[in-house]
Every structure is written in C-alpha cells, then in structure tokens.
C-alpha positions in Angstrom: 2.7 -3.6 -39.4 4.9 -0.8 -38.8 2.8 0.7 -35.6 3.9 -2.7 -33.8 7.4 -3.1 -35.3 8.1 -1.7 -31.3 6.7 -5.4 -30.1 9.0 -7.3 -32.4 12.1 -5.5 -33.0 15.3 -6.3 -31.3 18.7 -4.8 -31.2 21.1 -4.6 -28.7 21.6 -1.3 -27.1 18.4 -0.1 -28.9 17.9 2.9 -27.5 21.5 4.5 -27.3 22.1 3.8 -30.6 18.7 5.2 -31.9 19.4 8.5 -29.7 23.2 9.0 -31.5 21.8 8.2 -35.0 19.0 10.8 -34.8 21.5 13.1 -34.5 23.1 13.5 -31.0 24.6 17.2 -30.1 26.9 18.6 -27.3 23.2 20.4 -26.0 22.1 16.8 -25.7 24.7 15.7 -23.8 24.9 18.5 -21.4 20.7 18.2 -20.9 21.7 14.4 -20.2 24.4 15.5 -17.5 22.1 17.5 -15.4 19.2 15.0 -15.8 21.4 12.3 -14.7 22.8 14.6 -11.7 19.2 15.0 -11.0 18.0 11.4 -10.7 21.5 10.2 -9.0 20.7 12.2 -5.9 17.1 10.6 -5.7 18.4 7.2 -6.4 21.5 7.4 -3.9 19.3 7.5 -0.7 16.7 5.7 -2.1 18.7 2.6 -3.6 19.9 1.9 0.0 16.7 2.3 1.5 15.5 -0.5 -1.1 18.1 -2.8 -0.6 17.3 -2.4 3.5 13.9 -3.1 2.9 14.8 -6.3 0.7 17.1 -7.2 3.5 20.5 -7.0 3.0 23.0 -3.9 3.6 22.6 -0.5 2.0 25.7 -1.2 -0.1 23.9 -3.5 -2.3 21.5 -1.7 -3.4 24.1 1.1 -4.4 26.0 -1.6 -6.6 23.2 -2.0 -8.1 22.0 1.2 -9.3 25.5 1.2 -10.5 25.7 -1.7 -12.2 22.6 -2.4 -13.6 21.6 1.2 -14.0 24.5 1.6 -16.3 24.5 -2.3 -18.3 21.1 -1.5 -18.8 21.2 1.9 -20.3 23.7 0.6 -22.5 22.5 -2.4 -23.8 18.5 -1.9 -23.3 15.5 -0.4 -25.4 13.4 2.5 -23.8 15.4 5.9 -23.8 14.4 7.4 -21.0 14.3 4.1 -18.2 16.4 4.2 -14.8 16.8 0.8 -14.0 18.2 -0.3 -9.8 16.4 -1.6 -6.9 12.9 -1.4 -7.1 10.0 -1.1 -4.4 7.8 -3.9 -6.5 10.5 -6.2 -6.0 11.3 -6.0 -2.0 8.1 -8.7 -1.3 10.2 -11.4 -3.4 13.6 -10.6 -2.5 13.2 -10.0 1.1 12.1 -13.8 1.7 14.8 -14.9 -0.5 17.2 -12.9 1.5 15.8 -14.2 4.8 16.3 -17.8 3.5 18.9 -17.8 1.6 21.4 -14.9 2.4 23.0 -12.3 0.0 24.4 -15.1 -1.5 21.2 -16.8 -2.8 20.0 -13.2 -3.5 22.6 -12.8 -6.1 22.3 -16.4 -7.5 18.5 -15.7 -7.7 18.8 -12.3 -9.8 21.6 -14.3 -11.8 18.9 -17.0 -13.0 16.0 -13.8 -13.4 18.1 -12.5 -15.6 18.8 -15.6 -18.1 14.9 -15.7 -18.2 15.0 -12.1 -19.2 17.3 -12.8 -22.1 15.2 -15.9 -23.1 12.1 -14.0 -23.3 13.4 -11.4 -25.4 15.1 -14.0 -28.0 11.7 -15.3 -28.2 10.4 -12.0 -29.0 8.3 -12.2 -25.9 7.7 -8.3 -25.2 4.5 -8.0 -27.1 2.9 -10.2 -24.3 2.7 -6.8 -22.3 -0.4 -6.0 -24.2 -2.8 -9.0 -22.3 -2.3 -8.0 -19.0 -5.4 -6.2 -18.4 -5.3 -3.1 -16.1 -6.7 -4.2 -13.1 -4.3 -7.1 -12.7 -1.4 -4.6 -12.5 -3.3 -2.1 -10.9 -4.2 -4.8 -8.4 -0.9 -6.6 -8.0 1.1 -3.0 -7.2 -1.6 -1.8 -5.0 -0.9 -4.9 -3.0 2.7 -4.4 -3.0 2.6 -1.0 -1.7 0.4 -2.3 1.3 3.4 -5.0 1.8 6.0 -2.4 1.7 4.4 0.7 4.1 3.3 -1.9 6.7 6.9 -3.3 6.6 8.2 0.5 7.4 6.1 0.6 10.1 8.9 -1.2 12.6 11.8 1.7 11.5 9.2 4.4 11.2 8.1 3.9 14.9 11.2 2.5 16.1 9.9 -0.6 17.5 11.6 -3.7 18.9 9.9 -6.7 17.4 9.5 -9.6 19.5 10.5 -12.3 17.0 9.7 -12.8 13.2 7.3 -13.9 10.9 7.4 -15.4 7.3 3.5 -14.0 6.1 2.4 -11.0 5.7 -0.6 -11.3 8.8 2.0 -13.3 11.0 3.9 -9.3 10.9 0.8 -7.5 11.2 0.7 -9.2 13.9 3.7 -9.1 15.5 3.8 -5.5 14.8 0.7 -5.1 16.2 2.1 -6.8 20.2 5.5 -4.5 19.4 3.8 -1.0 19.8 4.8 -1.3 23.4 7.9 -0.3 22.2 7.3 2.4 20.1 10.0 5.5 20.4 9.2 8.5 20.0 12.3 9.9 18.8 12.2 7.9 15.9 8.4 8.9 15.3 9.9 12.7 15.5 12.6 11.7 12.7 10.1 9.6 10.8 7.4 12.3 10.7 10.3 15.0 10.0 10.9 13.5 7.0 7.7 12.9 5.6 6.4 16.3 6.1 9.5 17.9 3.7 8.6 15.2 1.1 4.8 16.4 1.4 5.6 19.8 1.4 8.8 20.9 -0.9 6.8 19.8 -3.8 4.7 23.4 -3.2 7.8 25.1 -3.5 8.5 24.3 -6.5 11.7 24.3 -6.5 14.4 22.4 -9.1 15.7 20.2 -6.3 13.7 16.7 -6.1 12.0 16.2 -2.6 14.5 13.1 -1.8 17.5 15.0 -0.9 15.9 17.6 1.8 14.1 15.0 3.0 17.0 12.7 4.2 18.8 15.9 5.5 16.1 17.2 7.2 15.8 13.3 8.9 19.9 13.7 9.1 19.7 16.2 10.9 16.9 15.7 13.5 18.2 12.5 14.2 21.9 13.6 14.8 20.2 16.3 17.1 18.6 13.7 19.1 21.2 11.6 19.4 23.6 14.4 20.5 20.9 15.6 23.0 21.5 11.5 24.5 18.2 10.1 23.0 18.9 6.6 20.6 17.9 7.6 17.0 18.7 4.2 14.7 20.9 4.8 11.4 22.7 3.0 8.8 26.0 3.2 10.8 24.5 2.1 13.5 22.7 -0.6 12.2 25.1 -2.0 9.6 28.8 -3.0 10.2 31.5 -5.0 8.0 34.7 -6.2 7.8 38.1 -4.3 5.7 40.7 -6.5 4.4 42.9 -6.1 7.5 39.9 -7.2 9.5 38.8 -4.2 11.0 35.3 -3.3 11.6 33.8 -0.2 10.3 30.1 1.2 10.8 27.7 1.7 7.9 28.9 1.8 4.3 32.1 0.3 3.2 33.6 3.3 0.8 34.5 0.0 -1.4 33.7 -0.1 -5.1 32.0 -2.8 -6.6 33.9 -5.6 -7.0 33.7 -9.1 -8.7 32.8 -12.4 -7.2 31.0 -15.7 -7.5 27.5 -14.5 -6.3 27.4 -18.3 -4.6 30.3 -17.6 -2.9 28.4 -14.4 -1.1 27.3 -15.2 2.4 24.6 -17.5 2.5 22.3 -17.7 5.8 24.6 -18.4 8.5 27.2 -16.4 7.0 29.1 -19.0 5.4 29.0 -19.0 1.2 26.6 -21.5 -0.3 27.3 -25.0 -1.4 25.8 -24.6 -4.7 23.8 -27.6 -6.5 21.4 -28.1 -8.3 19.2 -28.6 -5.2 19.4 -25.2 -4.6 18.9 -24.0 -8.2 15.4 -26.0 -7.6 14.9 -23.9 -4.7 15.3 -20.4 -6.0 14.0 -21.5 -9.4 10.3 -20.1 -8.2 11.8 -16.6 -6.9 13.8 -16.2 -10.0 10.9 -16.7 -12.1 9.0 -14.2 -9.7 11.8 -11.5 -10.5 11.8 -12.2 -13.9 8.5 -11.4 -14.7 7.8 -9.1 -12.3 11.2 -7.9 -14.1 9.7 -7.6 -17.5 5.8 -6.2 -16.5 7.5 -3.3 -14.5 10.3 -2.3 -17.5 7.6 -2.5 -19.7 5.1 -1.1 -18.4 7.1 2.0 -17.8 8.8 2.1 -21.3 4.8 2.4 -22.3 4.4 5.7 -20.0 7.3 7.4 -20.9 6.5 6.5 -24.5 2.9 8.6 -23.7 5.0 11.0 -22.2 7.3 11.6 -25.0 6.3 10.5 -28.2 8.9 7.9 -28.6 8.7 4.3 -29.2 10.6 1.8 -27.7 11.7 -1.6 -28.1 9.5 -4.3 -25.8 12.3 -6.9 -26.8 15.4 -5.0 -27.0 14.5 -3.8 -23.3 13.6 -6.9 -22.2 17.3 -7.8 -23.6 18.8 -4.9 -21.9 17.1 -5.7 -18.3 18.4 -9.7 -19.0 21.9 -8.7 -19.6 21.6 -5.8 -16.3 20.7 -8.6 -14.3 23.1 -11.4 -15.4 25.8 -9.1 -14.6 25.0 -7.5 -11.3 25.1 -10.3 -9.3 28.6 -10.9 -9.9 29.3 -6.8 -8.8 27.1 -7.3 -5.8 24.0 -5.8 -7.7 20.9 -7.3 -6.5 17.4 -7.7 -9.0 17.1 -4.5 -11.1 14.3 -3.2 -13.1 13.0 0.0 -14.5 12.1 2.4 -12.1 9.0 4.3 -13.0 9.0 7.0 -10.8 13.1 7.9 -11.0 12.1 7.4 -15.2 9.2 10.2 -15.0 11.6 12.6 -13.2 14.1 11.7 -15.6 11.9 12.7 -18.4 11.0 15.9 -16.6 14.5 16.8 -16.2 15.3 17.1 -19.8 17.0 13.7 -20.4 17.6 13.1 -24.1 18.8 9.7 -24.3 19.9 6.9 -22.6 23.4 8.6 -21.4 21.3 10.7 -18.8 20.6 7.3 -17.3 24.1 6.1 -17.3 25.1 9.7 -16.0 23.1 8.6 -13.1 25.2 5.2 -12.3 28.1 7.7 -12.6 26.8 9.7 -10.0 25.9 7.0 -7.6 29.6 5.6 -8.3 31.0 8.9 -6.9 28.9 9.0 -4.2 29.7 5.2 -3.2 34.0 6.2 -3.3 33.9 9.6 -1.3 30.5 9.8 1.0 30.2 6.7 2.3 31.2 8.1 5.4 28.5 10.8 5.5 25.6 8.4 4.5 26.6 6.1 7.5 24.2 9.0 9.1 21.0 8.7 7.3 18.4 7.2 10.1 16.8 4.1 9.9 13.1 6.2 10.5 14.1 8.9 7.8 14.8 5.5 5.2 11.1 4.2 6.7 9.0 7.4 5.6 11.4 7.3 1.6 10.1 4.2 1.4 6.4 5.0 2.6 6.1 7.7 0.1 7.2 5.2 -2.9 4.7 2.6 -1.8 2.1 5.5 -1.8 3.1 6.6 -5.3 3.6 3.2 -6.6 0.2 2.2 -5.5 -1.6 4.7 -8.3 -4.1 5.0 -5.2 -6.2 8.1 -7.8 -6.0 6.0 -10.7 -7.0 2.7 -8.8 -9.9 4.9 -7.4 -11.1 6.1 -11.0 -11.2 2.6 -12.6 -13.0 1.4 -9.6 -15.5 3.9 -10.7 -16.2 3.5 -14.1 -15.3 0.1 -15.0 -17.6 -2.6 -15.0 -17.9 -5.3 -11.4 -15.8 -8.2 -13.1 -12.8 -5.6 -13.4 -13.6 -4.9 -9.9 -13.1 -8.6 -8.9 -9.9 -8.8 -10.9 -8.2 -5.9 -9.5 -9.5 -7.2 -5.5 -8.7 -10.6 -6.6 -4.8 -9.6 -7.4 -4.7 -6.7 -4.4 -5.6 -9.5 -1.5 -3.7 -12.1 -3.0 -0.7 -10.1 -3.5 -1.0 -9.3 0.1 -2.1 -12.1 2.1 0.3 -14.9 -0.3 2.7 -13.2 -3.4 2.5 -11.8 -6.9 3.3 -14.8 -8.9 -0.3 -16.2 -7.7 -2.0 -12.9 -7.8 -0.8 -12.0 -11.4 -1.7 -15.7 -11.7 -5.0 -16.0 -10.4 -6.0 -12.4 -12.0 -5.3 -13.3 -15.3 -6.9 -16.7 -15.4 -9.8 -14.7 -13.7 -10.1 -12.0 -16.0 -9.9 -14.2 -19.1 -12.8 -16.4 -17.6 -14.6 -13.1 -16.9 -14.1 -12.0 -20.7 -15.0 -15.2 -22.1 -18.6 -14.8 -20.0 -19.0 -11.2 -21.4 -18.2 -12.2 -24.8 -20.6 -15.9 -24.5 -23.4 -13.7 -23.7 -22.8 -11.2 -26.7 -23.6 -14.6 -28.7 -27.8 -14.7 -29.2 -30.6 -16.1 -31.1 -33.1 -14.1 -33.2 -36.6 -14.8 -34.8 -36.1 -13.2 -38.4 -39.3 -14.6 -39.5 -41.4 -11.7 -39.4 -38.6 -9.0 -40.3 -39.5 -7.8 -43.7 -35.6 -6.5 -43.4 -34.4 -10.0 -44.3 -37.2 -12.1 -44.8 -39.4 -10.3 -47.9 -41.6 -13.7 -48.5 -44.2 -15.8 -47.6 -42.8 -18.2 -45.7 -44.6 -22.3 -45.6 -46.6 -23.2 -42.9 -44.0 -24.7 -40.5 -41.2 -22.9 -41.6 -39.0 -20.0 -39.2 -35.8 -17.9 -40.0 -33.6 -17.8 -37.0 -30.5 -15.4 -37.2 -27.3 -16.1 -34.7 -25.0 -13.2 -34.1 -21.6 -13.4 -32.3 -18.9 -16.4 -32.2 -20.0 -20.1 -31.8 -17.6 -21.1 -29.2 -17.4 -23.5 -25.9 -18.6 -21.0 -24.1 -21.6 -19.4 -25.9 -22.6 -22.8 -28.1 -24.3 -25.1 -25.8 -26.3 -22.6 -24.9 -27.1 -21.3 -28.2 -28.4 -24.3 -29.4 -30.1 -25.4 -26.5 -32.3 -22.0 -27.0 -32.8 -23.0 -30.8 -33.6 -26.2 -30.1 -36.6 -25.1 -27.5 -37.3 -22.5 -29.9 -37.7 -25.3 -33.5 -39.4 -27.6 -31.3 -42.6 -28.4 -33.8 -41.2 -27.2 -36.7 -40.9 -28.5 -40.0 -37.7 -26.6 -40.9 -35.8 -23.9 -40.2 -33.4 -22.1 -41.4 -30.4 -20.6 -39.9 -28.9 -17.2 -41.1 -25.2 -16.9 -39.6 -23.5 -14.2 -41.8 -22.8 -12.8 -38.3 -20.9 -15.5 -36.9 -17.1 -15.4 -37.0 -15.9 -18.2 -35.0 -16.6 -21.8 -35.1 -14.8 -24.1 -32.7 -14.4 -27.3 -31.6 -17.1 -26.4 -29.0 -19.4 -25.0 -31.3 -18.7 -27.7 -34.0 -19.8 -30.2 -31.4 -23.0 -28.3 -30.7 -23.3 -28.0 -34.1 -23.8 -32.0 -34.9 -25.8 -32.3 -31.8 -28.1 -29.7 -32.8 -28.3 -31.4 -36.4 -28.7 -35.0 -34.8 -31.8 -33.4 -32.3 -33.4 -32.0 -35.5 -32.6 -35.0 -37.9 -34.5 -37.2 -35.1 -37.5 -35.0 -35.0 -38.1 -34.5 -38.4 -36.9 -31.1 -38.8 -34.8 -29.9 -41.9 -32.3 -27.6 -41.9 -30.7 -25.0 -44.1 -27.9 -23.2 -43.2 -27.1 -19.5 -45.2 -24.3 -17.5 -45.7 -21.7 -19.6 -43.9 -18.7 -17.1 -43.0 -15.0 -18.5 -43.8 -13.8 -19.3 -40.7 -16.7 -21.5 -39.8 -17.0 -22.7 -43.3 -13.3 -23.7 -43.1 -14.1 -25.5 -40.1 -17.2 -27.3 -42.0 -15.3 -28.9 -44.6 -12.5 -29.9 -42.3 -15.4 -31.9 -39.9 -16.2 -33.3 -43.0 -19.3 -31.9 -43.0 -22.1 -32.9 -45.3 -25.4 -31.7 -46.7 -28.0 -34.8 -46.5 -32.1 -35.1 -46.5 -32.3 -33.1 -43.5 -29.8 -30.4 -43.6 -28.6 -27.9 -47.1 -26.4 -25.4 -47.2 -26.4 -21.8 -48.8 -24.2 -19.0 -49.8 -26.9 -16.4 -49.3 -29.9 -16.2 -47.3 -32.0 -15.3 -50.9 -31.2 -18.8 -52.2 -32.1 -20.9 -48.8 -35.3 -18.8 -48.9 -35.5 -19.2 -52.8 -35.2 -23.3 -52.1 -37.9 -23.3 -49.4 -40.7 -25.8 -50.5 -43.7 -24.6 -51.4 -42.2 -21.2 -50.8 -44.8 -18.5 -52.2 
C-alpha cells in the first residue's frame, strides 16, 4: 500500500537524501542557514536549561544538541525534526542522574539507543498508530506538571531543606521551603516570563527565547551589582581545566570523546561497570527508549500535517538510535525530537534536514567562544524557560477540547495516564493507559455485538414460519468478550422452542471465545430438544468451523443463505 510505505520503509539518512534528490538549490540552502540560525539561538539557552533540570551541568545538554542534533539529522527520517535534550525526558533522567551520576546517564542513553536501532530493524515505527490520544495526551500533561513544579525551587529562589525521590515527597518539601523564598530571584523569574508572554504580540522575527534570557541577564546582573544574591550558571556550576584550575560556569571545551562509564558516577568517582549495573539502568533505558520513539514520531506526524511531506517512522527511529549511541561517548545525554524547536523550524523556512544540522553548527560556535557570557544566565531566568515548555508541551487547549467532546472512557484514559505519570513515571502510565484503553475498546465493541428477533420482519423473513419456529439475526463479532453474553441472551430467548434459526451474515469474527460459546450454546439446545440451523456463515467464522471440526448432526444444519435454511424448515408453508 503505497499510503503506508512511510510505516515500513527504511533507509539510512532518509530524509537528507530525499531532500538533495528532489532537487536541492543554493535558495534551499541559504533558507536552511537562517532557519538553522533561527532554532540554534532558542536551543542554546534552552539545551542548558534541560540538562539542569535533568540534573547534570549545562554543558551536557549543549553536547548534546550538538551531537545528536547533527547524527540525527544526518542519518534520521523526518525533514524538518530538531533533535537534543528534551523536556518529556527530564522525569526519567533526573532520577537516573541522582542515582547514578553523569556517568550512568550516559551509559543509560547508550543502551536507549541500541533499543532504538532494534526497533527500527524490526520495522517497529508503524506501532505509533495504537497509541490512542488520550494516552499521549495524558502522559505529557503529566510531565509538564513534573517539570513546572520542579522550577518552582530556581523560580522562587528557595533553599530546600533536604530531598526527595517522589514527586509528593518534593511538593512537599517545597511546600516547608517557602520560608526561604527570595524575592530577587522572583523579580528575575517573573522578568523573564513576562517578555516570553509578551514579544510574541510584537511579532517580531526574533523567537521569544533570546530576549527572554537577556532581559533575565540583565535584571539579575543588576541585582547582583546593586549587592542582592541572584543565582546563575557561573555561580552554580564549577569544573576543573587540565592544569587543575577551577573555572565558574561553562567550560569553553568542545565535546570530546570518552568511555561514558568512565564519567563521574555518584560520588564522583567513574563507575565500575558490570552487568549488575546494566540490570539496573536496563528499566530507565527502556523508559528513554520509548519515550524516545513516541516523541520523534509523534512530531514527524505534525510536521508531516504541517507540510505535506511524509516521513520515514523506521528510518527516524534509525536516525534517533544511531544520535543516541553516539552522544554518550561526546558527553551528549538522551536526545529526541523536539516538537516545539521542529514547528519553529518549519516556520522559519527550513527545507531539509541541513537547517537542522545548521543548528548543531550554531550551538558548536556558541559552546567555543560564549561560554564565558552564558556563565551569566540566572538560575530563575532558566526556571521560567523551562515553565513556558512545560506549558506548551502540555497541549493544555487541546487536552481541554478532547475532554469535551470525547466519550467518559477516553476521559479515564487520559486521567488514568496524567496521575500516574505524576504521582509514579511514564513507563507505568503509558502502561497502564494502554492496557486500559484497549479494555475500554473491547467493552465498546462487545456491546456493538446484539441479538435480533427477525421472525416477524417481512424484510428477511417473507414466509410462514412452523409453529415453534423463530429467526434470530446476530450482528457484530463473536468474540471473548461479546459471546457469553450473546448466547446467554439466545439461550433465554429459544427457551421453548422447537428450532431456531440463526442468521449471521453480519458476523465477522469468530474466536476461540465465541467458538466455545458456540458448542455450549449447541450442547444447551441439543439437550433441550431444539434444532438449529445456522445461515449464511461469513469466511472468517466459517474458516474457524471447519478447523473446530465442526459438524452438521440431527440437531444442528448449516446454510449458505438464509432462503435455503428457511426453504429446509419442516412443514414450512
């Protein structure tokens, strides 16, 4: 089917090499500079505020848009995708980073990405199309809850008393910590949230991010100069040059290689690894992974509706495999597809996948001769960034209009995944939401299954039928679900009745359930004298028949048309 060769396909480097066959021109290529210009500065200040919030040093984060951002572009299947940090992962990597250190981070996103790779060889992409839309609506609702309530510490500057590994043990402790709420970093915070609110209505070319962090920048160095104590990335983050000497902030260091196991692992020290701790991480990875492949996805499917294209589920899902297994050995921590960094990419007037590698470009400069100046972004300016992304990434309108119009068991799936993202992680919610909405679709489709009395509908019963006689007609599948209770009502309904027969040209499903049923339903009837005929067997069912080994007998016949059972009724007149 050509419409879904997009599910199957899979090439390396898809999309690049789709973009220069379809004839690529020097207007191309410049519309690619500028849109990769464009989403650089966004990612710049917001990569480091993403690997902050996943908790480890702003550097990190940078690598990886570099890295990963550019591996991915190269080797991946949606045009128009920026891949680097991501808000939907900081609830899985910020407990791995906790526990584990940078160095288990990296060894983590290393074993995400081999998944990645083995689902695309197995042509898994297409699997995008059963998650229902309240599961993901309901999963990164409850992400962006996690994320803003985990600003709120750098946002209001507070000093928490101690730490906690759940989500409510940090509402907690957040809550006994607004003792020590400053307002100077309230004044920064706020600063910077009102430019990202407002410069949209200006409408200017510039994207909100980079007057935002200046406008923080430069509230916070005003402060700080006035003698008040405004928190930023210099201030919070140090490390070590080769000679040994300390420096504040961001190294100006490019990425490097190295063993991600021989990172620092919690106390500092690299990590001993074994396969004790492969069994350890084994559950985040698989958390990154597919959180990995629903987000990428997911976003190649809106810029698809934003542009007409067609990307390649598996040849992305390759591409975001191959980002991550080389990242973590650059420093690059779990990458995926950004959607909101993609959209803007789009609306810049990118043309293929170079804007995207532009962008790694720009974030490289950046890294090699401003690491200096963004040593003097505030830790409250960083808080509000990241507030806004949970906001957008939420889909609060959209979430709000499904809610509305779609029936009460999508309702329960998307509250089902929301709270369970929040209160435990998205591995159980995606879990538990899908299990639940397949359970809920099975009930909606068991009750589409029902019983009728033909007997007296001149459309398909034109004769007189013999005393004793009914014509029952069964529309919709005859599965687990739907044919206990199917039966059940037919056997109430024949109870006296010296035969009946049973009309199923609108059944398209036979099971093992419903076969089951089936025999019972024949063994009830045999017992109480009642003869069957069965009409117009579809071919699924019928298939199912002959394999059971089916038989007609004294008590039961079987017809290709309803006209001949009715023609073979005795005494029929």
């Amino acid at each position: 089917m050509p419409h879904r060769s997009h599910l199957l396909s899979l090439r390396l480097g898809h999309a690049l090499r789709e973009s220069l066959q379809s004839g690529y021109s020097r207007r191309d290529l410049l519309a690619d500079m500028i849109a990769g210009l464009t989403i650089g500065i966004i990612a710049i200040p917001l990569s480091m505020a993403l690997a902050i919030a996943s908790g480890v040093a702003p550097q990190y984060g940078l690598y990886t848009a570099i890295i990963a951002g550019f591996v991915i572009a190269l080797t991946g299947g949606s045009r128009f995708s920026i891949s680097g940090p991501t808000a939907a992962f900081v609830v899985i990597l910020f407990p791995v980073a906790e526990k584990f250190g940078l160095g288990g981070l990296l060894l983590a996103t290393l074993m995400a990405g081999c998944m990645l790779v083995l689902m695309a060889l197995l042509r898994l992409g297409r699997l995008i199309e059963y998650i229902p839309e309240p599961v993901t609506l309901g999963f990164t609702g409850g992400i962006a809850i996690v994320i803003a309530f985990l600003q709120v510490p750098d946002f209001l500057g507070l000093t928490l008393n101690g730490t906690a590994e759940h989500f409510l043990g940090k509402l907690m402790l957040i809550g006994t910590s607004l003792g020590t709420l400053q307002p100077a970093a309230l004044l920064v915070a706020l600063a910077t949230l009102m430019v990202f609110l407002l410069w949209p209505r200006l409408k200017m070319p510039i994207p909100a991010h980079l007057p935002a962090v200046v406008v923080g920048t430069v509230t916070a160095a005003t402060i700080n100069a006035l003698g008040g104590e405004v928190e930023t990335i210099g201030s919070r983050f140090t490390y070590l040059l080769a000679d040994g000497t300390p420096g504040q902030g961001i190294p100006p260091i490019l990425p490097h290689f190295e063993w991600p196991w021989l990172q620092p692992g919690p106390g500092g020290q690299p990590l001993d690894l074994s396969w004790t701790l492969i069994q350890a991480l084994l559950p985040a990875a698989f958390a990154m992974a597919m959180l990995g492949a629903i987000e990428s996805l997911l976003c190649a499917v809106v810029l698809d509706g934003m542009t007409g294209r067609r990307h390649s589920a598996n040849s992305e899902l390759l591409g975001q495999g191959l980002g991550n297994l080389i990242a973590p050995f650059w420093g690059g921590i779990t990458a995926t597809a950004a959607l909101a960094r993609s959209a803007a990419n789009v609306r810049a007037g990118a043309r293929s996948p170079i804007a995207a590698m532009t962008h790694a470009g720009v974030v490289l400069l950046a890294l090699a001769f401003l690491a200096n100046v963004l040593a003097w972004i505030p830790m409250p300016a960083m808080a509000a960034m990241l507030m806004i992304v949970a906001w957008n990434m939420s889909e609060a309108p959209k979430a709000l209009r499904l809610l509305k119009k779609v029936p009460g068991s999508d309702i329960a799936v998307f509250f089902t995944c929301l709270v369970l993202t929040v209160v435990f992680d998205m591995v159980i919610a995606i879990t538990a939401g899908i299990l639940l909405a397949a359970l809920l679709f099975l009930k909606d489709i068991a009750a589409m299954t029902k019983v009728a009395d033909i007997s007296q509908n001149d459309r398909w019963v034109d004769c007189e039928l013999p005393q004793g006689w009914r014509v029952y007609k069964i529309n919709g599948p005859l599965f687990f679900a739907a044919a206990d209770r199917v039966f059940g009502e037919l056997r109430q309904l024949a109870q006296g009745a010296r035969g009946i027969v049973l009309y199923l040209d609108a059944v398209p499903l036979l099971d093992a359930g419903g076969l089951s049923a089936f025999e019972h339903f024949l063994a009830t009837s045999r017992a109480a004298g009642t003869q069957v005929y069965v009409a117009d067997v579809q071919f699924q069912p019928l298939k199912t028949l002959a394999k059971a080994d089916i038989q007609p007998d004294e008590h039961s016949r079987y017809f290709s048309s309803l006209r001949q059972a009715l023609d073979a009724l005795p005494e029929a007149t």
